[in-house]
N, C-alpha and C positions, 0 to 999 in steps of 0.2 A: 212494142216493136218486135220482128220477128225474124229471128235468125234463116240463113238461108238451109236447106235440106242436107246439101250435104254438108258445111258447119257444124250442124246440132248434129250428125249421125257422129261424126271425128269428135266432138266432145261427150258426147254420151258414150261412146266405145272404150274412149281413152280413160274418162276418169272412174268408169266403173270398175275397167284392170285396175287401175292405178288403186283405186280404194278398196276392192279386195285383199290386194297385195299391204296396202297401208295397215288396214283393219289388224293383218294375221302379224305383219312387223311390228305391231304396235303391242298389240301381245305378249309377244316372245318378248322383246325390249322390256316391256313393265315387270313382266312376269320376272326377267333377268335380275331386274332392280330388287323385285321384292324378294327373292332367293340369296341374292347377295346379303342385302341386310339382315336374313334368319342369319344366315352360315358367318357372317363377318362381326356381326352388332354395329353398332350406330357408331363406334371411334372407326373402328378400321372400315367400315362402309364411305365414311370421309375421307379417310387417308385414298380410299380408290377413286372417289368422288374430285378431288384436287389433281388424283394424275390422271386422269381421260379427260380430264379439262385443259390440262396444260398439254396433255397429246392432241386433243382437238387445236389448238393453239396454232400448233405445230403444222398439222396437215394442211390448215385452211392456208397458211403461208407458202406448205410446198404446193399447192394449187393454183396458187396464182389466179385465181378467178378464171383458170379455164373451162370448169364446172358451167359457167355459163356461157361463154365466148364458143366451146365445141357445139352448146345447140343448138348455135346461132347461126355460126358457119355449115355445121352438118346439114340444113335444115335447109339454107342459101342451094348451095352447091348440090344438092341432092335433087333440091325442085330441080334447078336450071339445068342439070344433067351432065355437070364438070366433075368425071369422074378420079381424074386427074389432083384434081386439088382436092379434092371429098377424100382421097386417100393418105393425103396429105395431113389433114386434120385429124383423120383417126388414128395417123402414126404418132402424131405429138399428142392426141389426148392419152396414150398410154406413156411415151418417154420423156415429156416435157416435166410432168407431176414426181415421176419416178425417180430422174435425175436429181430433182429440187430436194426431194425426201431424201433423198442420202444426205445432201448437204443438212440440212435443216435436223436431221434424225443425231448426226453425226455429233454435230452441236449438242444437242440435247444432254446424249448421250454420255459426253466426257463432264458436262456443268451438271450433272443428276444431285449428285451430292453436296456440293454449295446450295443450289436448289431445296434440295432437301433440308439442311443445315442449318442453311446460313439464310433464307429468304422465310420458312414457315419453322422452321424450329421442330421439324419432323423428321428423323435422319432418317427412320423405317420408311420412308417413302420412298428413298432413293434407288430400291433395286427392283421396284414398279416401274419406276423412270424411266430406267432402261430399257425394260423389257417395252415397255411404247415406243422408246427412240427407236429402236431396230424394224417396229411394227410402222411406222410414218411415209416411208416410201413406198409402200404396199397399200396404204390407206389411201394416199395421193390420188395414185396412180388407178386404181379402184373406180374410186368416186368420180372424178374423171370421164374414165372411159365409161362409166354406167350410165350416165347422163349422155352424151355422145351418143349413146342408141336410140335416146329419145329426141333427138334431130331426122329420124326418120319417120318422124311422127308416128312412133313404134312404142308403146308402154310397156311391153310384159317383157322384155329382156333387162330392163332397169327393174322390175317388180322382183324377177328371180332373183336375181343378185343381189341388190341392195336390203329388199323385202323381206324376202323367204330366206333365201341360203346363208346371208352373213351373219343375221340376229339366232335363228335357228342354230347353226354352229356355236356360236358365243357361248348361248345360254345351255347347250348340253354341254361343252366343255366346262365350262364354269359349273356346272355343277357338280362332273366328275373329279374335277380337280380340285374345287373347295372341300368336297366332302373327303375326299382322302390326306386331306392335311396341308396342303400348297398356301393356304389363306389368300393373301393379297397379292401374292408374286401368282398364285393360280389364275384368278381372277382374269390378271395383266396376261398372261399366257393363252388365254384362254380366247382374247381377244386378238393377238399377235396369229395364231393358228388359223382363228378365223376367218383373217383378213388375206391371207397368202393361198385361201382354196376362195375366195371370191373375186382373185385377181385371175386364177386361173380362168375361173367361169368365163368372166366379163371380157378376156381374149379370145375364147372359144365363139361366143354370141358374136360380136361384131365381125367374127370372120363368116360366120354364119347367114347374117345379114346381107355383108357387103364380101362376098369370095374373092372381089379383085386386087382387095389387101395383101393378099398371100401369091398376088399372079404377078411374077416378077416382070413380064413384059408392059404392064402399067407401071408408067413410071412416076414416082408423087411430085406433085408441085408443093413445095410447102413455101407459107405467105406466113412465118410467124413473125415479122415487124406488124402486123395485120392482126394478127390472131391473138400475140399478147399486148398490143396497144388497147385495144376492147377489151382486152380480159383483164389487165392491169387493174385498173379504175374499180372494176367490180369486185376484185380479191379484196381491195381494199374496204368498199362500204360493205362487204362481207364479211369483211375483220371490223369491224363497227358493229354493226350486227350482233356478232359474235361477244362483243365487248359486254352490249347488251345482255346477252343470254348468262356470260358467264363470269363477268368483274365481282355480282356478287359473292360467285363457290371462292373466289381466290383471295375477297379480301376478305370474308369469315375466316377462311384457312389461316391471314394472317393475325386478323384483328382476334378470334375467338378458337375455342376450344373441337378438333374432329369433329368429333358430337354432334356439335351444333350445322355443321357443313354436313352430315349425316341426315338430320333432320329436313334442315334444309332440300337437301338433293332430292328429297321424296315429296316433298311437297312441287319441288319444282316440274320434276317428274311427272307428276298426278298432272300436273296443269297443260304439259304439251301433249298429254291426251289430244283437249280439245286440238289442237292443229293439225287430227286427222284429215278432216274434210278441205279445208285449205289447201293443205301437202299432198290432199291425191288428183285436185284441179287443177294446181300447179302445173305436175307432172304434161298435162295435156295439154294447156294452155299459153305457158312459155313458148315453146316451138309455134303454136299457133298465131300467137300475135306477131311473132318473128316473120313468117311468111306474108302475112296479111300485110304488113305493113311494109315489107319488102316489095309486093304488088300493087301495091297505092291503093288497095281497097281498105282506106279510113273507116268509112262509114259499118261494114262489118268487122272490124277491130272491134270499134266501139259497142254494138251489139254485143258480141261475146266477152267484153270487160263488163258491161251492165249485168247479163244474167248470170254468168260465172260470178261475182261477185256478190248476187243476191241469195244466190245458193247456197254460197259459201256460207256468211252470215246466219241462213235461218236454217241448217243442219248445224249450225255450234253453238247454235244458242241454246237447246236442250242439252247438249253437254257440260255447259256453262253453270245450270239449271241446278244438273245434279252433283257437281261440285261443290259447288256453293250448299246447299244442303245437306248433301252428307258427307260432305268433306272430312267430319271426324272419325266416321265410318270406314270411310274408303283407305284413311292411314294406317286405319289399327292392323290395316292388315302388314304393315310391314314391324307391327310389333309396338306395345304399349308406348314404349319409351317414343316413339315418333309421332301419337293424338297431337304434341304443341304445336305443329307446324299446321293445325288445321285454318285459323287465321292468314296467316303469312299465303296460303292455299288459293282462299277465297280473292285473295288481293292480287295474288299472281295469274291466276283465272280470269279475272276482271282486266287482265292486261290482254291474255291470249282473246279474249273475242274481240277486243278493238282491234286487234290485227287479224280477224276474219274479215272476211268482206273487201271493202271497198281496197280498206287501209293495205292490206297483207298483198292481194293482186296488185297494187298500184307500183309495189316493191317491180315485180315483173313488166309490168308495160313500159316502165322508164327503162329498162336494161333490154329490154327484147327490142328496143323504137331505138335505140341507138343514142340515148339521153344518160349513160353510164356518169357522166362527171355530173351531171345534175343530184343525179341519186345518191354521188361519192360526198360529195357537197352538204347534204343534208347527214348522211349516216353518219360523216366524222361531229356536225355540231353536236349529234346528238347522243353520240358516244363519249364524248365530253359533260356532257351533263350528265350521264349516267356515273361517269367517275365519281364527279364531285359530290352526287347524291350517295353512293357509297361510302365515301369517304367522312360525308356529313353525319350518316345517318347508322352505319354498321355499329361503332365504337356504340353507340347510346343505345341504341335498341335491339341490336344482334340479331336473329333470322327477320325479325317483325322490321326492321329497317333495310334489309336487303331487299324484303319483300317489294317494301312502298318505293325503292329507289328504281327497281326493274318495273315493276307495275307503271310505275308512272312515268319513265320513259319508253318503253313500248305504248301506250298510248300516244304519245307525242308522237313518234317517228309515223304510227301509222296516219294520222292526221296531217303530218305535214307531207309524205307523200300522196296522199290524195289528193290537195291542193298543187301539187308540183305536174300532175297527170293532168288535172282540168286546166291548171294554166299552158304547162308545155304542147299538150296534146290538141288540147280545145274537141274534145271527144266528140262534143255536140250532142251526148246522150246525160241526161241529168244522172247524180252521180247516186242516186236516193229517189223514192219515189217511195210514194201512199202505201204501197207494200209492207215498207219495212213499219209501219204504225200498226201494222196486223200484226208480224210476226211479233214485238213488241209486248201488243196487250193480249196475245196467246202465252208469250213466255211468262209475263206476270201473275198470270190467272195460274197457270201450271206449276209455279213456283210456291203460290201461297198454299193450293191442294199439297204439294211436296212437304211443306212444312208442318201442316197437321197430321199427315200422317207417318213424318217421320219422328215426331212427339208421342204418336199412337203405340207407334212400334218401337221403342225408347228399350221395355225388356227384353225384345229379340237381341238374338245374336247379331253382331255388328255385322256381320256378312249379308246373313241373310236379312236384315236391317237394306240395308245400303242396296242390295239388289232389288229387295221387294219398291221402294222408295224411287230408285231412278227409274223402273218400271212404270209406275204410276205416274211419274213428270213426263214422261215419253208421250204415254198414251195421251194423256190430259192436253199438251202443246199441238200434239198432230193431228187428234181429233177437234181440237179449235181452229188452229187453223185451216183445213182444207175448207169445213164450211165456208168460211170469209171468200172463197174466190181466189182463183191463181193467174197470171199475167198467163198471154197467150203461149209466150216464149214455155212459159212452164209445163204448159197442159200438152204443148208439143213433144217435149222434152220426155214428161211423164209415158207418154202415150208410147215411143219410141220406147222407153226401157221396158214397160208391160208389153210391148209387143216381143222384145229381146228375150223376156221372162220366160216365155208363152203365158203370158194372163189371161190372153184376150184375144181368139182366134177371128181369122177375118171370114 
């Protein structure tokens, strides 16, 4: 089936910024990860690892799920041309988050030390704390309005900000201020700085955008019983979500030794690599289906959840590939002591590709189609499971049982929102098709070559081991699969960005 022209032009455009911008974040983020744990070691890399978890905690509550509700409404009111109310929404997506983060910061803030104390048995954590509680309404308020740009079916001002400027800041500070002595309180500062010149940005861009923000004779309409009733629901199965990604860092922190949450973080780390390709479809796709489905055009919704989804999938299955194989490779770089987290790796990996594809977008068309309590519905059961697999499974097995508890509920959630999209939506486009049995016995074939020659090269240096190795998965996956045949959607798609490239002159 075949996307319409201009469609495929707005998802090719958008997710190629958006995966630029992903690619270079993703980067500087790992890079940060693996800097911190030279300069800190593996205890106090946990001690930083437990508070930018409980600071993520923190923001996602002063956010309120406006993060998605602004790209909903931006996106609305932007087509329709109510300039009125579109001013509206970009005032509360910077003061609604901001406000909250005081509140939420403030708390934090004065409980750091019980926190620290009295919950993990780590007092030195406690002036880290701080320095995040004071960074939370800044982070809110951020994230927020960085998404908000992307309502105007606009990618590269969420790309500078979120992308390029905030991770880039982080990790230069962080590395001036670890290396001259600060440790963990640096770290935590380094992040707080970062966040207070990316809020600047992200005001400057949306005035940029939209000039009539700043023009006092537009007057805003603001509809927030509207704006946080939608956003509500979402904050929530985002704080579910979130449970997901981070119930294991917090109950190591309680149940076991830094160390081990050190270890842990890098494995975890390595594994949302893979959710490059996902996270920069995303970006173009949420606002997409918003409007689609706001015009009753069903039938190309469904189109662009089919191939968006199939993309997704067989660009993170060679990522998947090279994880899983050199996964012992890929740790050492954060230093000997972190090789044990190569298992725990492999298994947390095996979670991030079930939520490519079908599973991870399915997140987005239930929240963009206006099915927020369906989706809130699902992520609370299964943030609940995730608990009690923790709780089951940390005390006996320690990273290798956080692994299996997060592994195996991200699998779940992705599975049952798929089923939640084909029953609430009734797409009308199958959710899978003959495709994914190519990309399949391409990945296996490329995976077994991976294996022998990452046996081969066993004396190399683990760097140049793990580089030479994902090289050869690469090639071996993409050279099998294009033979096999691409869906029409695809060869459209490809042709479009060769033509963007200059590949291929007319």
């Amino acid at each position: 089936m075949e996307l319409s022209d201009a469609t495929s032009k707005k998802l090719v455009k958008g997710a190629g910024v958006s995966f630029i911008g992903k690619l270079i974040s993703t980067a500087f983020k790992y890079f940060t990860q693996v800097v911190l744990a030279w300069l800190l070691g593996a205890e106090s890399f946990g001690l930083y690892t437990l508070g930018i978890t409980i600071y993520h905690f923190g923001e996602l509550f002063s956010r309120m799920g406006l993060d998605s509700g602004v790209v909903r409404y931006v996106s609305i009111y932007y087509g329709s041309g109510e300039t009125n109310r579109l001013k509206g929404v970009l005032l509360q997506a910077i003061g609604l988050p901001f406000l909250s983060g005081i509140v939420f910061g403030s708390a934090l803030f004065f409980t750091s030390d019980p926190i620290a104390q009295g919950l993990f048995g780590k007092p030195e954590l406690a002036p880290a704390l701080r320095i995040f509680a004071i960074a939370l309404p800044l982070g809110a308020a951020t994230n927020v309005g960085a998404f908000a740009t992307t309502g105007f079916q606009i990618t590269q001002y969420k790309v500078y900000i979120w992308e390029l400027l905030l991770p880039f800041i982080n990790l230069l500070l962080a590395i001036v201020l670890c290396t001259i002595g600060f440790g963990l309180q640096g770290a935590a500062l380094a992040w707080l700085v970062a966040l207070a010149l990316a809020l600047a940005a992200t005001v400057y861009f949306i005035g940029s955008i939209f000039p009539g923000i700043a023009r006092i004779s537009l007057k805003p309409i603001f509809e927030s019983k509207q704006l946080i009733t939608f956003s509500l629901p979402l904050g929530f199965g985002t704080f579910a979500w979130l449970i997901l990604l981070w119930t294991d860092v917090l109950m190591l922190g309680y149940f076991r030794s830094a160390s081990e949450v050190g270890v842990y973080r890098a494995a975890s780390q390595t594994s949302l690599l893979m959710n490059i390709i996902a996270g920069s479809l995303v970006t173009v796709f949420a606002p997409m289906i918003a409007s689609l489905y706001s015009k009753g055009e069903f039938e190309e919704m469904g189109k662009v959840f089919q191939t968006s989804s199939r993309w997704s999938f067989s660009l993170t299955l060679p990522l998947f590939l090279i994880v899983g194989v050199a996964g012992k490779n890929i740790l050492s770089i954060f230093g000997a002591e972190f090789e044990t987290g190569w298992l725990p790796l492999v298994i947390l990996g095996m979670g991030q590709l079930s939520r490519a594809g079908v599973g991870g977008l399915s997140n987005h068309m239930l929240a963009m189609s206006g099915h927020q309590y369906l989706k809130l519905f699902a992520d609370i059961g299964l943030a609940i499971t995730n608990i009690a697999l923790n709780i089951l499974l940390i005390p006996r097995w320690g990273v290798m049982g956080a692994a299996v508890a997060t592994g195996v509920s991200i699998t779940g959630i992705s599975m049952l929102r798929a089923a939640l999209v084909k029953r609430a939506l009734g797409v009308g486009i199958p959710l899978y098709n003959w495709t994914y049995l190519k990309i399949i016995v391409a990945g296996t074939t490329a995976a077994l070559i991976g294996l022998v020659v990452q046996n081969w090269l066993e004396p190399m240096h683990f760097v140049l081991s793990a580089l030479f190795t994902a090289l050869v998965i690469f090639l071996c996956y993409f050279g099998l699969l294009l033979p096999m045949g691409l869906e029409e959607a695809d060869q459209m798609i490809l042709g479009k960005i060769s033509k963007g490239l200059g590949l291929f002159k007319d």
